[in-house]
N, C-alpha and C positions, 0 to 999 in steps of 0.2 A: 268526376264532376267537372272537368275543366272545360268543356262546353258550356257550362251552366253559368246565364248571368243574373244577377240578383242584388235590389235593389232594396235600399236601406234608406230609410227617412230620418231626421236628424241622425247625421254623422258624425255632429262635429267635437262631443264626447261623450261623457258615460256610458250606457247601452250599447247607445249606436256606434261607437270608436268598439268596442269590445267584439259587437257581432262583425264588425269589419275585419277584426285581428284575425277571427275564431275562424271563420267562414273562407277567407283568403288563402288560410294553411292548408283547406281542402282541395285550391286548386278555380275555384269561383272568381268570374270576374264580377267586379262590382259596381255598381250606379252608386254613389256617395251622395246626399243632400243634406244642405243643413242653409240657415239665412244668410250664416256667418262666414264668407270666402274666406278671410284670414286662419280663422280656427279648423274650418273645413281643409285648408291645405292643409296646417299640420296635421290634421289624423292622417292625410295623403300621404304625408312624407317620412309617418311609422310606419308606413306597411313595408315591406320587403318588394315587393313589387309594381309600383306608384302607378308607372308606364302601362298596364293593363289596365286601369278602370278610372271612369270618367267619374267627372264631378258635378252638380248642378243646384243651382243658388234659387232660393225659391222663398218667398213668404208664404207657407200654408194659411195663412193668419187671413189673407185677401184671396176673396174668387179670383180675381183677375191672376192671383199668384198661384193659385192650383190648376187653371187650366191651361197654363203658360207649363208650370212642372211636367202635367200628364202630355200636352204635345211633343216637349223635348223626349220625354222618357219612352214614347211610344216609335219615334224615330231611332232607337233601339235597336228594334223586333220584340218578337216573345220572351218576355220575363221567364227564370224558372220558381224566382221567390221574390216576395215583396214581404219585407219586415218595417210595418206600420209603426214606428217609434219615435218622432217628434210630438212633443208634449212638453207643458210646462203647466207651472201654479201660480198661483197669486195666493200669499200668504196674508192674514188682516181682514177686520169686521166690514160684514158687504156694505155695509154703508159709508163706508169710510172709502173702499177702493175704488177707481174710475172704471165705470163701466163698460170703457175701450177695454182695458186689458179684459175686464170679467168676460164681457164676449170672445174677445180674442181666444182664449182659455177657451173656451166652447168649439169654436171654429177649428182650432190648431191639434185637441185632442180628439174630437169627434168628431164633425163636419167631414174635416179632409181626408182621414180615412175612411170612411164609406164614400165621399165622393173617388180618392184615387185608385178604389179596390173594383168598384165598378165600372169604373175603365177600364183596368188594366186586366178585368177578369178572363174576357175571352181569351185571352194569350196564356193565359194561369192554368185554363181548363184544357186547352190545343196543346200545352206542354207536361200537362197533370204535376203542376208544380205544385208548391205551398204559399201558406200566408202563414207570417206571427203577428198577434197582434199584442202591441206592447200596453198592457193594462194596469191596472192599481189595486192593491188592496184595499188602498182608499175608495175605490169605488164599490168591494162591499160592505159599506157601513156610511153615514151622514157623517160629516166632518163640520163641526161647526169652527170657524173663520178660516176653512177654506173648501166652503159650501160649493163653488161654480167646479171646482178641480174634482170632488168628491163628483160632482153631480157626470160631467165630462166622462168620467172614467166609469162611472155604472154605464151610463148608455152605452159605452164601447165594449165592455164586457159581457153586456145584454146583445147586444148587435152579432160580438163576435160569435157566442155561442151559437145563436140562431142559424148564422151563415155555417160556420162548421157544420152543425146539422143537415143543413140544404144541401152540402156541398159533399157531404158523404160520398167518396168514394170517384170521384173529380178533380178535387184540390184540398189537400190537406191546409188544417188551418190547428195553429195553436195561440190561444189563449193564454197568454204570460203575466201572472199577477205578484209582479213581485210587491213588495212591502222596503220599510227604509233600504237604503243602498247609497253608499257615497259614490255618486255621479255628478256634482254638481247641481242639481236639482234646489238644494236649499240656497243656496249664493242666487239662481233665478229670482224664485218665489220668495226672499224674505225672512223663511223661518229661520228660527234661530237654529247653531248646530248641535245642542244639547238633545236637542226633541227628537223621540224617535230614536237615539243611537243604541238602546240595548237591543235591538229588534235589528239592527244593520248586518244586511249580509252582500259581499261583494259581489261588482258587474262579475268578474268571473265565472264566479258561481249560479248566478240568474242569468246568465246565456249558456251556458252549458248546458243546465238542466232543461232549456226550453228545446237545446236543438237534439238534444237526449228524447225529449219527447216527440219531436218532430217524428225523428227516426224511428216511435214506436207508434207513427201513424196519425199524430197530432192529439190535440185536447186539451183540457182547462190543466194549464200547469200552475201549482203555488211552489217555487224555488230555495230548497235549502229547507231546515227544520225551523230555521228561527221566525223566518216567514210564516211556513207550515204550522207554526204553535199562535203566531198572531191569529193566523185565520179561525184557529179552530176559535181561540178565545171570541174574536168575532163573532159565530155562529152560538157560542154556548151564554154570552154574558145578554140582558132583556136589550133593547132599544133604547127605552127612555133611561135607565141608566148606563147603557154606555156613550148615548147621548152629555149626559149630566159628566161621565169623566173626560170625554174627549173634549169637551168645553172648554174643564179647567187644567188639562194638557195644555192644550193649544192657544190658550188665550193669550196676547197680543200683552 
């Protein structure tokens, strides 16, 4: 794989610092992005080999910042992988939070990934690379007060599966749904760090088992059992009552 370059959307921790770690030991050079230059160097300056892979500072959040992203990243050449992983939440009742962030939250989790995959597709299919797309568990189920995250994260898990289908056999594509995971993620959005921790299973563990999957061809990955037992519980508990307890989970 050391011909292979491969390009990681927020870099600048959890996930993205991890698939950076993981992916780097096989020999990959990397495209590194995140908003954050400062934070973005340090993941730069964990890696063992700094000096082979670039960095690029981008707001996904603004057009103007993703098609700035995709002309630098295109000046490349052909990608072998593109792992979709910048996302954040907004934790708190929608009436209450500004509906800059709410859309931003829209824009940063779903927008920019189908805008950046669409670009960069032709180079994906000409090199029969992969996509991960870094998704939520939160996106199968309503989350009430962090309704715009929940909603972000369906349409991306809807999206992705569709393309994975389309793409059978061209460009492997997985589908990564993890559930809690100490990433940083709550220090963004707000929530408290009690919510969610019996369910926590580490970046580690949810990058591994996605590129575990990659390498069996891609697909809808749910990472780890703890995950694994959320989701069934998802699928098995009605709607309106796991509506009614995720409420009084999460309430503010």
């Amino acid at each position: 794989m050391s011909e292979e370059t491969i390009l990681i959307t927020g870099a600048s921790g959890g996930f993205g610092y991890e698939f950076a770690r993981q992916l780097e030991a096989t020999g990959c050079r990397l495209i590194l992005h995140a908003r954050d230059a400062v934070r973005l160097q340090l993941t730069l300056d964990i890696l063992k080999h700094p000096e082979r892979h670039r960095t690029i500072i981008a707001d996904l959040s603004q057009r103007k910042g993703v098609e700035g992203f995709i002309e630098a990243v295109n000046s490349e050449g052909d990608l072998t992988g593109l792992i979709n992983n910048a996302g954040f939440g907004v934790w708190g009742k929608f009436e209450q939070c500004e509906d800059v962030a709410q859309l931003d939250v829209l824009r940063t989790d779903l927008v920019a990934p189908v805008a950046i995959t669409h670009a960069l597709l032709p180079g994906l299919i000409r090199s029969r690379g992969f996509i991960i797309n870094v998704s939520s568990l939160a996106g199968e189920t309503p989350l009430p007060y962090m309704s715009t995250y929940a909603a972000a994260k369906a349409g991306l898990t809807y999206w992705s599966e569709a393309v994975r289908t389309e793409l059978d056999g061209k460009v492997r594509v997985v589908t990564l749904v993890p559930g809690p995971s100490p990433t940083g993620f709550r220090d963004v959005s707000g929530m408290p760090k009690g919510k969610g921790s019996l369910f926590r299973t580490s970046a580690e563990v949810v990058v591994a088992a996605s590129l575990n999957r990659l390498r069996q061809g891609g697909g809808y990955c749910v990472p780890g059992f703890r995950h694994y037992f959320l989701w069934l519980l998802q699928k098995i508990v009605p709607r309106d009552i796991s509506l009614k307890l995720m409420a009084k989970y999460l309430k503010p």
